[in-house]
C-alpha positions, 0 to 999 in steps of 0.5 A: 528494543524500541528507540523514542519516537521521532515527530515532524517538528523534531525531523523538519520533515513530513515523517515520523520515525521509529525503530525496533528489533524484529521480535512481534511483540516490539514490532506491535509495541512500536506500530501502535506508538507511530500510528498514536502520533499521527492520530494525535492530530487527526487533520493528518490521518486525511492520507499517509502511507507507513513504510518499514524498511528491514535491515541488520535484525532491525525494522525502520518504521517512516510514516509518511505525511501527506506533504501538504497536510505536513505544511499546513500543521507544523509549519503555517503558524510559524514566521513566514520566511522560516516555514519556507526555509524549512519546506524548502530544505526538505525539497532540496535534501530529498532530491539530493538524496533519492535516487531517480531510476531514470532508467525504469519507469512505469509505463502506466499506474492504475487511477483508481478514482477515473475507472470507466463508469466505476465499472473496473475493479468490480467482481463478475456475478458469476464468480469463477463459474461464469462459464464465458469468463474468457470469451463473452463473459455475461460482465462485458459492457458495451464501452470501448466495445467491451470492458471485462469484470473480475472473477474471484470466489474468494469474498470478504463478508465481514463489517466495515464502518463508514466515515458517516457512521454506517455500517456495510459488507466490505466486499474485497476480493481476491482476484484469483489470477493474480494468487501465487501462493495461498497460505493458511490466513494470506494470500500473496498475490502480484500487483495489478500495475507493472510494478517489482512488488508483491501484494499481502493480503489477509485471506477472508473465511467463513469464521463470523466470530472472527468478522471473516478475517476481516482486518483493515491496515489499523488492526493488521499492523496491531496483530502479533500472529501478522507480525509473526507471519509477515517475517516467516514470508521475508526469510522465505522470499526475500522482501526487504520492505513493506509499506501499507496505505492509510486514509484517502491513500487506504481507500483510493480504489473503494471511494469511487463507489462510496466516498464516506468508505474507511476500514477498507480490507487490510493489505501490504505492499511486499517490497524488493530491490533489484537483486531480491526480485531477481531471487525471487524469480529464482525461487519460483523456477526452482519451485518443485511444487509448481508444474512447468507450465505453472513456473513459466506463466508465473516467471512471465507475470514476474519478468512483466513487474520490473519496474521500481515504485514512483518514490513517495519522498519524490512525489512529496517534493512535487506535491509541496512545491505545486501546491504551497511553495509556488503560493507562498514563495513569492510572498518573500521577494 
């Protein structure tokens, strides 16, 4: 069962929403319906981020508007002082509403578009043979006295398009130190910042049929056998939300080497609440596969990841105010 697609003149937010039950084919049938509504108008596929929250056999999908694009489509045209009631009203319920988690806050976030020289997130030639990998690695620059290349083996060759029309290797890599679990077309990988969550990622082969397994987050979401997937891992680790990336927001750690980038390699946030982190931790501890050296590495890069997301709904609120609330607020007094 899929209920009717809610809009943003609809919500007088900067969301769709939608929901179904957690059989694939619905989960594909409802994915295609909101990604349609934000494509219907194609200023607002500049950046938005998809959030989809499980709960009593049921996924709650929430598109999410770049809050600024938001305004600028639904809410210019309309009479001033009702367009800023609106934003407004959005602002004041959100903060309201969302919690803050003063208590945890991320110590630093990873700026994809300030890397040092566009040389961070770029993979080492020698891949996992580079035989100075931890000492004097070939890669180590002479910037800040050193500045370490990744190393992985693991490399999308499949075709990727550009804004501007090219066509160009995707090249996406995954950062072997990082993989905890390697399943048959994923890999469950930690996150590079210090954040409670896990990475989902369509591992990439040798299948040319197959474009090596190449799937941006468009086509992953549209695929019943990820859907398929993506529930096997819930049952098993015990996430209770996803969120995937679009546009700008899709592209933010790629732009830095080509700004016309798009149909960048697919991958899912894996999102967990306190308690599901804590289980987490748990079920790696109890992992009879894992050696006890591999256990206590493992719990130590989890123990690392306990601090919660910045919230989108409360970054929304602060992107609206600075950069059109403040402008046309006081056009009214």
């Amino acid at each position: 069962m899929i209920t009717k697609l809610e809009d943003p003149e609809e919500l007088k937010s900067p969301y769709f929403k939608i929901q179904s039950t957690l059989e694939p084919h619905n989960l594909v049938e409802a994915s295609k319906i909101i990604l349609q509504g934000v494509n219907d108008k194609p200023m607002l596929t500049y950046s938005y981020c998809l959030e989809v929250l499980f709960k009593n056999d049921k996924a709650f999908f929430t598109l999410c508007l770049n809050p600024v694009l938001w305004f600028d489509v639904y809410l210019r045209k309309k009479d001033l002082e009702v367009s800023v009631k609106i934003a407004r009203t959005y602002v004041t319920n959100t903060r309201l509403t969302v919690s803050y988690e003063n208590d945890k806050i991320v110590p630093f976030e990873v700026e994809y578009n300030e890397t040092v020289n566009n040389l961070a997130f770029t993979l080492c030639e020698f891949g996992k043979s580079c035989k100075d990998r931890y000492n004097k690695c070939d890669s180590i620059t002479n910037i800040d006295n050193f500045l370490e290349y990744d190393h992985s083996d693991i490399i999308c060759k499949g075709t990727s398009k550009t804004r501007d029309g090219r066509e160009i290797v995707c090249n996406f890599y995954i950062l072997d130190d990082l993989v905890i679990w390697k399943r048959k077309n994923y890999c469950i990988m930690y996150r590079r910042e210090p954040i409670r969550g896990l990475l989902f990622v369509p591992c990439p082969d040798d299948d040319e049929k197959n474009n090596f397994n190449h799937f941006d987050n468009t086509t992953l979401i549209k695929n019943q056998l990820f859907w398929q997937d993506l529930l096997e891992e819930r049952e098993d680790l015990g996430f209770n939300s996803i969120s995937l990336n679009y546009g700008m927001w899709e592209t933010k750690q790629t732009r830095s080497k080509d700004k016309y980038i798009q149909n960048c390699h697919g991958y899912v946030y894996l999102n967990f609440d306190d308690v599901g982190w804590e289980n987490l931790k748990a079920k790696v501890y109890n992992d009879s596969n894992l050696t006890s050296l591999s256990i206590l590495f493992l719990r130590s890069m989890l123990d690392a990841r306990n601090f919660p997301e910045q919230n989108n709904c409360l970054r929304n609120c602060l992107e609206l105010e600075r950069f059109r609330l403040q402008i046309v607020e006081p056009q009214l007094t």
